[in-house]
TORFI-963568 format. One line per field, with one value per atom (N, C-alpha, C): atom name; x, y, z; residue number from 1. Coordinates in steps of 0.001 Angstrom, whole numbers, m for minus. Atoms other than C-alpha are relative to their C-alpha. Layout:
! TORFI-963568
name <- (CA:...)
x <- (X:...)
y <- (Y:...)
z <- (Z:...)
resi <- (NUM:...)
This chain:
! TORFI-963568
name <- (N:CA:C:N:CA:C:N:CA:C:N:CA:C:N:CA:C:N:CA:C:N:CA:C:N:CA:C:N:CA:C:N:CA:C:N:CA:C:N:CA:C:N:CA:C:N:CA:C:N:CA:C:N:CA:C:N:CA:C:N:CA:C:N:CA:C:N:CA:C:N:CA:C:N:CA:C:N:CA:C:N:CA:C:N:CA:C:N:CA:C:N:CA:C:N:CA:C:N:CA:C:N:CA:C:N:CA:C:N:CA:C:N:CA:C:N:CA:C:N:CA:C:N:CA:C:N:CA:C:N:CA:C:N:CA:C:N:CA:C:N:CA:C:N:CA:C:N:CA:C:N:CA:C:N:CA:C:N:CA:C:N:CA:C:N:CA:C:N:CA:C:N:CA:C:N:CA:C:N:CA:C:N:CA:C:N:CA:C:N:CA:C:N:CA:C:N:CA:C:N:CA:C:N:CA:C:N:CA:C:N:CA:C:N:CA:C:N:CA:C:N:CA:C:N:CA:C:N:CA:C:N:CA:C:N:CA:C:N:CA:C:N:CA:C:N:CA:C:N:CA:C:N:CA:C:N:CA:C:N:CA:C:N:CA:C:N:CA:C:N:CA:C:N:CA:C:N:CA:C:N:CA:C:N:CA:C:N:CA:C:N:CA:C:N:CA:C:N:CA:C:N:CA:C:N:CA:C:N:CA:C:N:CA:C:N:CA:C:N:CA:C:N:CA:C:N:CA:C:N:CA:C:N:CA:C:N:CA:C:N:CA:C:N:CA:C:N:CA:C:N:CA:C:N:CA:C:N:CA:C:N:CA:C:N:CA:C:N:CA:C:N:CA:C:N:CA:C:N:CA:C:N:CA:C:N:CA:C:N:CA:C:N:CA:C:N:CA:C:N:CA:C:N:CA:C:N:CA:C:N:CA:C:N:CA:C:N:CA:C:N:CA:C:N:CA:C:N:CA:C:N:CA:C:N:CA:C:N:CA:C:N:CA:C:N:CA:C:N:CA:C:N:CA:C:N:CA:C:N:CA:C:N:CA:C:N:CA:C:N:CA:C:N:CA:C:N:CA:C:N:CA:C:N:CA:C:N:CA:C:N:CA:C:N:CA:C:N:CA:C:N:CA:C:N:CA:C:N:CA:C:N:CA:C:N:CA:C:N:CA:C:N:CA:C:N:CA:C:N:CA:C:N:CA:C:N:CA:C:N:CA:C:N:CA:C:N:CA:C:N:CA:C:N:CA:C:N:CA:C:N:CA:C:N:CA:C:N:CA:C:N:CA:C:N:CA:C:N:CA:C:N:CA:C:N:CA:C:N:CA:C:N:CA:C:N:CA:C:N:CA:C:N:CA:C:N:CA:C:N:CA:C:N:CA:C:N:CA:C:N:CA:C:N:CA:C:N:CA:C:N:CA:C:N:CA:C:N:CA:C:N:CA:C:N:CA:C:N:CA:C:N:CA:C:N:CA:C:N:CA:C:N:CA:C:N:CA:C:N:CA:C:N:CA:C:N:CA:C:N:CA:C:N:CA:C:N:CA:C:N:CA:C:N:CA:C:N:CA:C:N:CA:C:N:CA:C:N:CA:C:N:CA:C:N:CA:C:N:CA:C:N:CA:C:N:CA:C:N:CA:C:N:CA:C:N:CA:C:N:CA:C:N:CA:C:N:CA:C:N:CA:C:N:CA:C:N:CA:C:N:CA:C:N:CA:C:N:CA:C:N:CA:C:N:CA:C:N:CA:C:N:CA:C:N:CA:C:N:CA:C:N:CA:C:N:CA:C:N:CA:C:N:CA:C:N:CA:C:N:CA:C:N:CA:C:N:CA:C:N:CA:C:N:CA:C:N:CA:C:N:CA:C:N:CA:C:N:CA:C:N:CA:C:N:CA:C:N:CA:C:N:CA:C:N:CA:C:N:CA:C:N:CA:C:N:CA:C:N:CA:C:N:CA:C:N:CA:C:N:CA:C:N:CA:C:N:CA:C:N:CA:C:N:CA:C:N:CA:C:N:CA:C:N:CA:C:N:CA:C:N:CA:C:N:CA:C:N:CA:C:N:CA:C:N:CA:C:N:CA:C:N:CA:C:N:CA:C:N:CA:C:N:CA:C:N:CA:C:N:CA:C:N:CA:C:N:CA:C:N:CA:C:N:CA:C:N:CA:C:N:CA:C)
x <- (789:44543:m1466:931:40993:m654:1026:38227:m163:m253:38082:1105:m1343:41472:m285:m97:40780:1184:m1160:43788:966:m1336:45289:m764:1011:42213:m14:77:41292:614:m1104:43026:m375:300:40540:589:m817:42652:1147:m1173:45405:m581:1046:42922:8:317:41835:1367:m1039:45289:648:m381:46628:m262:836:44087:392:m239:44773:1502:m857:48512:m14:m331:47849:m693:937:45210:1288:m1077:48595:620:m677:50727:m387:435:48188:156:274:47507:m1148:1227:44657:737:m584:45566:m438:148:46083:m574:516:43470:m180:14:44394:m1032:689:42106:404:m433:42881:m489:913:40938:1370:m681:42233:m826:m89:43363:68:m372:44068:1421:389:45901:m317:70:46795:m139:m292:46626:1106:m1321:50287:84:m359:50655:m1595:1183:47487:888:m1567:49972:437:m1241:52696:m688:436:50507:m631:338:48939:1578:m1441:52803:759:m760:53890:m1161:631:51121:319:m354:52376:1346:m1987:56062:m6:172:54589:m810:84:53162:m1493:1532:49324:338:m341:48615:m1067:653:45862:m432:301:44518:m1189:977:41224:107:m501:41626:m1820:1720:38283:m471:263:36733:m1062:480:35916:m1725:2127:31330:239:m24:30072:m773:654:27645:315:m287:29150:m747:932:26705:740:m297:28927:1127:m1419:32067:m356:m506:32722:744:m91:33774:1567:m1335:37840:75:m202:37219:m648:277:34939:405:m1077:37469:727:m949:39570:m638:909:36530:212:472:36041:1457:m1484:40443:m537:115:39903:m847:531:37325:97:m514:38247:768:m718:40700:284:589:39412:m26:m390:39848:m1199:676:38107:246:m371:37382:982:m1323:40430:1034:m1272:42512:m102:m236:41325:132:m662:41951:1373:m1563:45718:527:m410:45634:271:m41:45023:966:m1384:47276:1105:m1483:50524:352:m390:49594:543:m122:49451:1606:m1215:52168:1184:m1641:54677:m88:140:53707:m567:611:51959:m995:1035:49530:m840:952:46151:m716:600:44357:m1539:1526:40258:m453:516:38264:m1207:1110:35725:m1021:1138:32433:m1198:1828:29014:m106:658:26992:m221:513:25925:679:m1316:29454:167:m161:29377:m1014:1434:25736:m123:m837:26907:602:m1273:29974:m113:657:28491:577:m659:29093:1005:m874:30660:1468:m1199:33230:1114:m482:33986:851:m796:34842:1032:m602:36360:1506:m1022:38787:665:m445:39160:895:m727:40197:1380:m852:42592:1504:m1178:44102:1152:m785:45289:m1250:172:42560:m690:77:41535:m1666:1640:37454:m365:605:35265:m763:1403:33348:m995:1377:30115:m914:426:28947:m2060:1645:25037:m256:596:24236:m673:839:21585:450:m202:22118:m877:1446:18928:202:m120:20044:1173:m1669:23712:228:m392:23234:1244:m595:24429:1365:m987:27386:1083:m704:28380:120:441:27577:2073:m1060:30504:1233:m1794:33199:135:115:32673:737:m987:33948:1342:m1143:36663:1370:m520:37773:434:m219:37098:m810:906:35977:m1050:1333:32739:m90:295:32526:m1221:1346:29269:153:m229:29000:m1233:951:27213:398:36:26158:m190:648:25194:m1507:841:22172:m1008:102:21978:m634:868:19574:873:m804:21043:m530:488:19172:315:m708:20298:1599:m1074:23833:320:628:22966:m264:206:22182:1007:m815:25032:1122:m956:27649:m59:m60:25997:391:m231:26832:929:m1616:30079:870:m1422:33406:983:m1141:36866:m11:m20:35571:m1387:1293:32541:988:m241:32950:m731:1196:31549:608:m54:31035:m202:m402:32225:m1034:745:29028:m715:255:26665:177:m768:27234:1064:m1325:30187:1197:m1137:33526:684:m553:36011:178:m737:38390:m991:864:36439:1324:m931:37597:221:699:35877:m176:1318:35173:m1108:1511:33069:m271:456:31544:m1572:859:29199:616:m751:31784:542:m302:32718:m1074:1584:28749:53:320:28825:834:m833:31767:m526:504:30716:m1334:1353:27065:396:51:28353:438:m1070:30905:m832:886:28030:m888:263:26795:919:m1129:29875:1472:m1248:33368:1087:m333:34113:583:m1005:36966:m1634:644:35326:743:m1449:37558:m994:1070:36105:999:m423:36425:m1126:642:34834:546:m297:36547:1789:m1446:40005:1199:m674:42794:1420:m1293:45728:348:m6:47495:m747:169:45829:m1606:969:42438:m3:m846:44046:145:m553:44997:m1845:1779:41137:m473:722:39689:776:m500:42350:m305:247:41736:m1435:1401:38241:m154:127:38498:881:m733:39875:1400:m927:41381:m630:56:41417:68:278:40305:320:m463:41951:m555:372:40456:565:m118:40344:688:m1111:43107:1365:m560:44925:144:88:43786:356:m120:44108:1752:m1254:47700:566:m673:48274:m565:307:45949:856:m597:47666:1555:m1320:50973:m165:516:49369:723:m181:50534:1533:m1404:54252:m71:m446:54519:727:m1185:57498:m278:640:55542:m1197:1780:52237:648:133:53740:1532:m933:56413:m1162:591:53610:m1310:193:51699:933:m682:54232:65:m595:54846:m1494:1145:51146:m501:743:50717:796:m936:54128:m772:246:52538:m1218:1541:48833:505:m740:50965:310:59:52364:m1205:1081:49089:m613:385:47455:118:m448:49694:m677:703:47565:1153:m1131:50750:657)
y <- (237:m12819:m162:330:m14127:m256:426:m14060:m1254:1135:m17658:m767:330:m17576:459:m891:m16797:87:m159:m17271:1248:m998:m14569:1297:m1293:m12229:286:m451:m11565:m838:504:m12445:m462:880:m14207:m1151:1158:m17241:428:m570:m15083:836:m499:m13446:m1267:935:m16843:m1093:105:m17711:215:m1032:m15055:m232:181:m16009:m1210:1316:m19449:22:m146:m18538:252:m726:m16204:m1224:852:m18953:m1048:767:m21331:437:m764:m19174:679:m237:m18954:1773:m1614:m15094:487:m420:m13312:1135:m1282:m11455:1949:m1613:m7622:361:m201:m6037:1686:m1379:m2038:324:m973:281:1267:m837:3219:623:m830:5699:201:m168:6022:1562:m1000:9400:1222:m754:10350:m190:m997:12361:602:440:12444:m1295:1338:9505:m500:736:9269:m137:39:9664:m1150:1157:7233:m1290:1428:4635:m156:416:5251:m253:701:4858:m818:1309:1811:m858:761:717:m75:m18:1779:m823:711:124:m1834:1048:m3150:m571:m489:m2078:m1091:m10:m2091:m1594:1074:m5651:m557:421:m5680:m1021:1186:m8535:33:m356:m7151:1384:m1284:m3813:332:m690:m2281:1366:m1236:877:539:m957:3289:195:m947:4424:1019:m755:7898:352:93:8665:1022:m1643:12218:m431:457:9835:m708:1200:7574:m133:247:6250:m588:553:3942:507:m1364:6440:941:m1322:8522:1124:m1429:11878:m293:m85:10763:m486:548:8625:955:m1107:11235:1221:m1486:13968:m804:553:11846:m368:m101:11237:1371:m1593:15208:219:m11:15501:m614:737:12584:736:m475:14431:1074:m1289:17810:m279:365:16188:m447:366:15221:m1725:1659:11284:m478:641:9081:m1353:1663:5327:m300:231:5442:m45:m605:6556:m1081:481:4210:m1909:1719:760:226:104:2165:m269:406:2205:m1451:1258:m1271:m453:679:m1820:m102:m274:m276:m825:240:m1314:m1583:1422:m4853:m482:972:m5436:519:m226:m3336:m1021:558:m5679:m1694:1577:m9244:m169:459:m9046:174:270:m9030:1548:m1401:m5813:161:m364:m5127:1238:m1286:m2352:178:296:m1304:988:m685:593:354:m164:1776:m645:765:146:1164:m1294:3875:148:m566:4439:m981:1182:580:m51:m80:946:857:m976:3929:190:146:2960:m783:1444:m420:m940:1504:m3660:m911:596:m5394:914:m504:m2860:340:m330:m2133:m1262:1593:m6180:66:46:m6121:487:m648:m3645:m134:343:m4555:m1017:1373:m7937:558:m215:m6494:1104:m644:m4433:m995:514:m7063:m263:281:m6792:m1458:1217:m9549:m122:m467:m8401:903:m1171:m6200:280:m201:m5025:945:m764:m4023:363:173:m2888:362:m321:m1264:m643:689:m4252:m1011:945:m6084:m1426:1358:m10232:m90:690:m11124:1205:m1142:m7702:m121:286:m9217:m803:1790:m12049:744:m129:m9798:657:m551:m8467:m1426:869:m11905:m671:819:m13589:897:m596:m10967:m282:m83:m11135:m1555:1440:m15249:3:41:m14985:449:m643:m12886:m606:587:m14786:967:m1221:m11462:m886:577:m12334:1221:m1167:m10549:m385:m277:m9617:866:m936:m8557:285:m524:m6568:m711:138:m8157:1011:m473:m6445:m551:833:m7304:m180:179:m6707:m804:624:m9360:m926:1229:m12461:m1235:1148:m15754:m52:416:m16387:657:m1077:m13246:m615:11:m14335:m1364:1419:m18138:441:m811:m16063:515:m545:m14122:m619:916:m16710:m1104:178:m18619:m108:m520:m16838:1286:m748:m14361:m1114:m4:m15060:723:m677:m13806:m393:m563:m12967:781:m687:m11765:1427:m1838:m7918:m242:163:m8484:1583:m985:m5138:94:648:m4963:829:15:m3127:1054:m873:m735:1438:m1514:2619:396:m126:4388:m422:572:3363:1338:m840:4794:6:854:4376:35:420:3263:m660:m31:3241:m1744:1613:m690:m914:719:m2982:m542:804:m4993:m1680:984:m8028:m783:105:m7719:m855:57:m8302:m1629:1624:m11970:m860:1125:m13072:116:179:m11944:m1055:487:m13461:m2001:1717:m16852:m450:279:m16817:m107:m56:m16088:m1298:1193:m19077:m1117:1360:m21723:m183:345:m20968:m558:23:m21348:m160:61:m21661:892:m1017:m18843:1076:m712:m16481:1156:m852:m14021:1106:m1332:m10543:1223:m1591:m7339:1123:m1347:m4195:1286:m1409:m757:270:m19:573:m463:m80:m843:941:m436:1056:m21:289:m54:m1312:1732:m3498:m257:793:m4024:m411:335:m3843:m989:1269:m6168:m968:1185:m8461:m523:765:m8893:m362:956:m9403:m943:1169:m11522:m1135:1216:m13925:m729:1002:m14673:118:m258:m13490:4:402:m14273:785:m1405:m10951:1428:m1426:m7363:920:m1425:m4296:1084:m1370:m1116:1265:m1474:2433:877:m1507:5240:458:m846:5058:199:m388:4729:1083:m1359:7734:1175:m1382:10038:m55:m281:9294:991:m924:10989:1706:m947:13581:716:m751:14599:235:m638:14624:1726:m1666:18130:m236:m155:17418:m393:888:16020:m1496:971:13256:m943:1068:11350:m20:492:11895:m838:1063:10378:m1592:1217:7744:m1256:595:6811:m142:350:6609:m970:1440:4453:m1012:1271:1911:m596:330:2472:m664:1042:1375:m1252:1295:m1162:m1068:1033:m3111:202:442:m2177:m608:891:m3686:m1517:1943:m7218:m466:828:m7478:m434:1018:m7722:m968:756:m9269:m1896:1900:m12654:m223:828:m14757:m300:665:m16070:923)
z <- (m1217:34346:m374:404:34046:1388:m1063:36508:411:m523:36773:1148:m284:38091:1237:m1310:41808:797:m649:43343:m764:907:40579:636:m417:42141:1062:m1571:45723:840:m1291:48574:1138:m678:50437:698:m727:51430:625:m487:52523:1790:m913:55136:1102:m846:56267:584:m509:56386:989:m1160:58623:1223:m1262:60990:548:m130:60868:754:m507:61498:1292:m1653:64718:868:m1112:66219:407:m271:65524:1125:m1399:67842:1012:m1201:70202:674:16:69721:m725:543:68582:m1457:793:65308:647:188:64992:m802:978:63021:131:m193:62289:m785:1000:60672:m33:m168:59223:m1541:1152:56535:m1523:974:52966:91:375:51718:1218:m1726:55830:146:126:56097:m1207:1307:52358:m362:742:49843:264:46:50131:1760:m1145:53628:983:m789:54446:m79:376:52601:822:m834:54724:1656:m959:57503:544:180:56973:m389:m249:56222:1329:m1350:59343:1242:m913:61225:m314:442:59500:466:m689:60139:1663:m1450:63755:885:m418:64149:m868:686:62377:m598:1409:60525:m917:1094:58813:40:m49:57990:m1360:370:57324:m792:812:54777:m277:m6:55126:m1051:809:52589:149:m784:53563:m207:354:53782:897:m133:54072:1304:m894:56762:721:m969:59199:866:m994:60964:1071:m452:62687:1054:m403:62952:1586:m1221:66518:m457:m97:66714:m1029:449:65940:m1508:1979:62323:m595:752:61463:m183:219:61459:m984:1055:59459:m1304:1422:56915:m629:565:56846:m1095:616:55996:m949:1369:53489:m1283:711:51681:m143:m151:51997:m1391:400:50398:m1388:1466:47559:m80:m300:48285:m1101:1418:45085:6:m416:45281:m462:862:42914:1381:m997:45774:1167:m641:47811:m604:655:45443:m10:486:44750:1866:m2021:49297:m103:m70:48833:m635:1439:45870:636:m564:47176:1853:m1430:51299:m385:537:49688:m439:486:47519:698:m451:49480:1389:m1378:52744:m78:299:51268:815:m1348:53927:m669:608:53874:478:148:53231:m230:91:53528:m177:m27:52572:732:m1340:55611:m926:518:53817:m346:100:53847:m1417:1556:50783:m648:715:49315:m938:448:47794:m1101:1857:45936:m415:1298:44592:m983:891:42992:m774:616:41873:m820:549:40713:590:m643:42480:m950:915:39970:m1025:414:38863:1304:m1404:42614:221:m715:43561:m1478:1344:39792:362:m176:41103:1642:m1756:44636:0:458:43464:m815:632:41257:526:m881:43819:1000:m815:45702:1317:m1186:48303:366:m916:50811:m69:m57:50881:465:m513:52472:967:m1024:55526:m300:196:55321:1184:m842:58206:489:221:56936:m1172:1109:53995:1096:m817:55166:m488:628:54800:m699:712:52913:m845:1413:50208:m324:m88:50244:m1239:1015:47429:m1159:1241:44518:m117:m374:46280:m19:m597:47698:m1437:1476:43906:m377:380:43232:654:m984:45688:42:m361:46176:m2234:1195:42109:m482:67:42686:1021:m874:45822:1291:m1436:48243:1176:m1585:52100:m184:m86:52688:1662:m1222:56065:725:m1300:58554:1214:m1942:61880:703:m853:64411:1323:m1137:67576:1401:m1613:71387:277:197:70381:m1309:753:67480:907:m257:67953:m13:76:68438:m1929:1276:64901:m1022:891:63054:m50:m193:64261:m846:1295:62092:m1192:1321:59514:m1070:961:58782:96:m948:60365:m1488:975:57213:m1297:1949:54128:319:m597:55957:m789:196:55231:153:m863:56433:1266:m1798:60011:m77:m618:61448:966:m218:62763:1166:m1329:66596:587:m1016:67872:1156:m947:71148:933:m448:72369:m820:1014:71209:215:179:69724:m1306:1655:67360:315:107:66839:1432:m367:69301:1581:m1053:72366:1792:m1151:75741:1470:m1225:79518:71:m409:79331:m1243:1249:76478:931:m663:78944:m787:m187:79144:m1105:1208:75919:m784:1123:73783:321:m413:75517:m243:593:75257:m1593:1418:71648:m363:749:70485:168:m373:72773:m961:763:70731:m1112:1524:67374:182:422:67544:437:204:68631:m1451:1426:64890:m1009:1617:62920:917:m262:63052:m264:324:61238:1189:m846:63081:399:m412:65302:409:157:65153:1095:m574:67678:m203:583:67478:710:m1133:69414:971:m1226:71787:615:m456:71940:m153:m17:72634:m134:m1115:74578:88:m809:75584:567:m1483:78221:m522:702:76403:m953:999:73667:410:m230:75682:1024:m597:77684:m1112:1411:73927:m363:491:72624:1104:m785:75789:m816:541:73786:m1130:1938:70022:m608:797:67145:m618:690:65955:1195:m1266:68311:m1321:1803:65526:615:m647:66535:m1067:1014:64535:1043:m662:66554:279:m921:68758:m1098:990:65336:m723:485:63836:1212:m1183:67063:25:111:66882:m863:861:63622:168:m243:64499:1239:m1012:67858:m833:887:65445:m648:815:63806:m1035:1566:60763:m548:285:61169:322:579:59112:676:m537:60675:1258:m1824:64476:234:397:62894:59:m175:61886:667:m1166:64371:1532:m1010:66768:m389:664:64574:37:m40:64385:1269:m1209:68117:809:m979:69395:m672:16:66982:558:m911:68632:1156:m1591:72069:m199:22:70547:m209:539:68597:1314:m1239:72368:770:m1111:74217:m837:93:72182:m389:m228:72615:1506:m1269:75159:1466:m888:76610:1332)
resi <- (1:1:1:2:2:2:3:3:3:4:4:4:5:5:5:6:6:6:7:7:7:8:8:8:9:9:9:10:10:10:11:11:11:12:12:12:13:13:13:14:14:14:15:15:15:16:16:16:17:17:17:18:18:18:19:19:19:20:20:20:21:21:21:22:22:22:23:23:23:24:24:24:25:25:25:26:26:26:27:27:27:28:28:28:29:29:29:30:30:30:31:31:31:32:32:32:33:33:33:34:34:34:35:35:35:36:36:36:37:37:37:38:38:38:39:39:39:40:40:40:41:41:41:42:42:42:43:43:43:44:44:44:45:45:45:46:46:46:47:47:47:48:48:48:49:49:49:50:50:50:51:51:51:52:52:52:53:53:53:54:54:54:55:55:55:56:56:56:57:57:57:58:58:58:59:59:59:60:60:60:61:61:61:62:62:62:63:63:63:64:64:64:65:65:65:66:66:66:67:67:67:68:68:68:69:69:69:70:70:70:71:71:71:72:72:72:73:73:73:74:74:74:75:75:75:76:76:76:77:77:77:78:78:78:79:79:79:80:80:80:81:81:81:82:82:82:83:83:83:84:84:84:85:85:85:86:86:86:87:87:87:88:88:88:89:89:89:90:90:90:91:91:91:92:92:92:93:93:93:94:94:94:95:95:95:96:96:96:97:97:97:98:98:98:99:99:99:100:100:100:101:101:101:102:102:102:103:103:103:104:104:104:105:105:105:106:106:106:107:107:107:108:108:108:109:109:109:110:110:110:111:111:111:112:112:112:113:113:113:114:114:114:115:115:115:116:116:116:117:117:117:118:118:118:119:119:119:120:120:120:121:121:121:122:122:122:123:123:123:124:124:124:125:125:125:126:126:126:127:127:127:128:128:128:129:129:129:130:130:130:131:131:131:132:132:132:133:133:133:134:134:134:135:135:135:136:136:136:137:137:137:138:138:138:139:139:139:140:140:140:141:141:141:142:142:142:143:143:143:144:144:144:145:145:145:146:146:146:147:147:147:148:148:148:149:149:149:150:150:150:151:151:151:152:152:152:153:153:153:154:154:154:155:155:155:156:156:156:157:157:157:158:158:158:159:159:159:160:160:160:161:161:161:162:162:162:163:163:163:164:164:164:165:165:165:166:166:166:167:167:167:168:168:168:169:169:169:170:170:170:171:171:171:172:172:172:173:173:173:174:174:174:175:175:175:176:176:176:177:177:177:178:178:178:179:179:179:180:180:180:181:181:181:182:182:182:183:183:183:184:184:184:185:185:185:186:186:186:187:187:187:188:188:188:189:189:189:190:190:190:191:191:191:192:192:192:193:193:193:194:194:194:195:195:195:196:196:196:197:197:197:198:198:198:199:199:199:200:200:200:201:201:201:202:202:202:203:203:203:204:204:204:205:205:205:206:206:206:207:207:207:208:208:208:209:209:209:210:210:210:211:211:211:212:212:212:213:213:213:214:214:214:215:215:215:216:216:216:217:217:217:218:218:218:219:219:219:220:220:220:221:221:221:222:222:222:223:223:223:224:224:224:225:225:225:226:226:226:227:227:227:228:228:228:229:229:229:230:230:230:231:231:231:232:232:232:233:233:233:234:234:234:235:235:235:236:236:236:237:237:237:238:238:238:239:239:239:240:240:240:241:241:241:242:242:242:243:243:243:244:244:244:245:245:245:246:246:246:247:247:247:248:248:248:249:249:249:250:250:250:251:251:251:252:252:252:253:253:253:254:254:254:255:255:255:256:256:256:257:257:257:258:258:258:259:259:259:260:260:260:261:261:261:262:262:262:263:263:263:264:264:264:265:265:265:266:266:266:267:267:267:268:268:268:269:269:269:270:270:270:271:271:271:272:272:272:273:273:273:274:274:274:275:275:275:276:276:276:277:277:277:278:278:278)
């Protein structure tokens, strides 16, 4: 295998694939998230398998931060477990490895920048790529401090993904709509991750603004829960991003395994149904 070789490396085109598929059948993809090394390493696996099982067609894998800025009350309990836990970027490339090859789909890693400046950028995409994964969200890298990340993952053949907000500029949104790939991250208003009575009516202007820059898929995410929420975003976006109400499942399980993730499987079939348009 040789770096040159991108198609032997990241899984970028498999990403933009996926997408391409659901827009075919006139559905908005499923996009789960769900923390590596939650509850365990092994049991994060099986529940990122069982959310696959259950209809996703892609899946976000955390990697857990002692800081979530972004995180609500429910992912950040599942950071605290993960690390408690002892969770090690190791633990979370083999998430990717195993969610990957036991499922072919397309697998992203969602993560503050602190963790890959650290780690080193180039051993991080090195190994991301080599896991099998698809790319990465970044939801605190600024665009204009992005080059030497994107220099990396654009060789490996990872998507590099940015969050926009409701409070993004039409011109910021040209910006990162630019030099993105995968999917743009439209947060569906502002604030932390985590399930809402409303997405609202933010999340329809964003998605409408981003997409007069680019063409690039527009995926949201904050706040969804339920079908019925699923199915109001999929009427206007590309992909519907589920976290929270993912993790609160396994958490209300207390700690049995086979109730975690039988109710993972069971909301991501009731999320794959709404979010068909039809």
């Amino acid at each position: 295998m040789t770096t040159g070789a991108v198609s032997d490396f990241g899984k970028g085109q498999l990403l933009a694939d996926t997408l391409d598929r659901a827009k075919a059948e006139d559905r908005a993809a499923l996009i789960a998230y769900l923390p590596a090394g939650f509850p365990t390493v092994d049991g994060g696996i099986k529940a990122i398998k069982a959310a696959f099982e259950g209809g996703a067609d892609i899946v976000e894998v955390g990697l857990p931060h002692s800081d979530p800025v972004l995180d609500g009350p429910v992912i950040q309990t599942a950071d605290d477990i993960a690390l408690r836990g002892g969770v090690k970027i190791a633990d979370v490339m083999r998430t990717v490895k195993e969610a990957h090859e036991a499922t072919g789909k397309p697998v992203l890693v969602m993560t503050y920048w602190n963790p890959i400046d650290r780690y080193g950028v180039e051993r991080f995409v090195r190994e991301l790529a080599e896991a099998g994964g698809a790319g990465c969200i970044l939801p605190d890298l600024p665009v204009q401090e992005s080059a030497l990340w994107r220099e990396h993952a654009d060789a490996h053949g990872l998507a590099t993904v940015f969050v926009v907000a409701p409070s993004s500029k039409d011109e910021r949104l040209a910006t990162i709509t630019a030099v993105g790939s995968g999917f743009v991250y439209a947060a569906s208003l502002m604030g932390v991750t985590g399930t809402r009575e409303s997405v609202g009516e933010q999340a329809a202007d964003l998605v409408r603004r981003t997409r007069v820059t680019s063409k690039i898929p527009v995926c949201v995410g904050l706040g969804v829960s339920n079908a019925v929420q699923a199915r109001e975003v999929a009427a206007f976006a590309d992909g519907v991003i589920v976290g929270s109400a993912f993790v609160q499942r396994i958490l209300d399980a207390d700690g049995d395994e086979a109730a975690g993730l039988a109710a993972v499987k069971e909301l991501a079939a009731e999320l794959a149904d709404g979010v068909r348009r039809s």
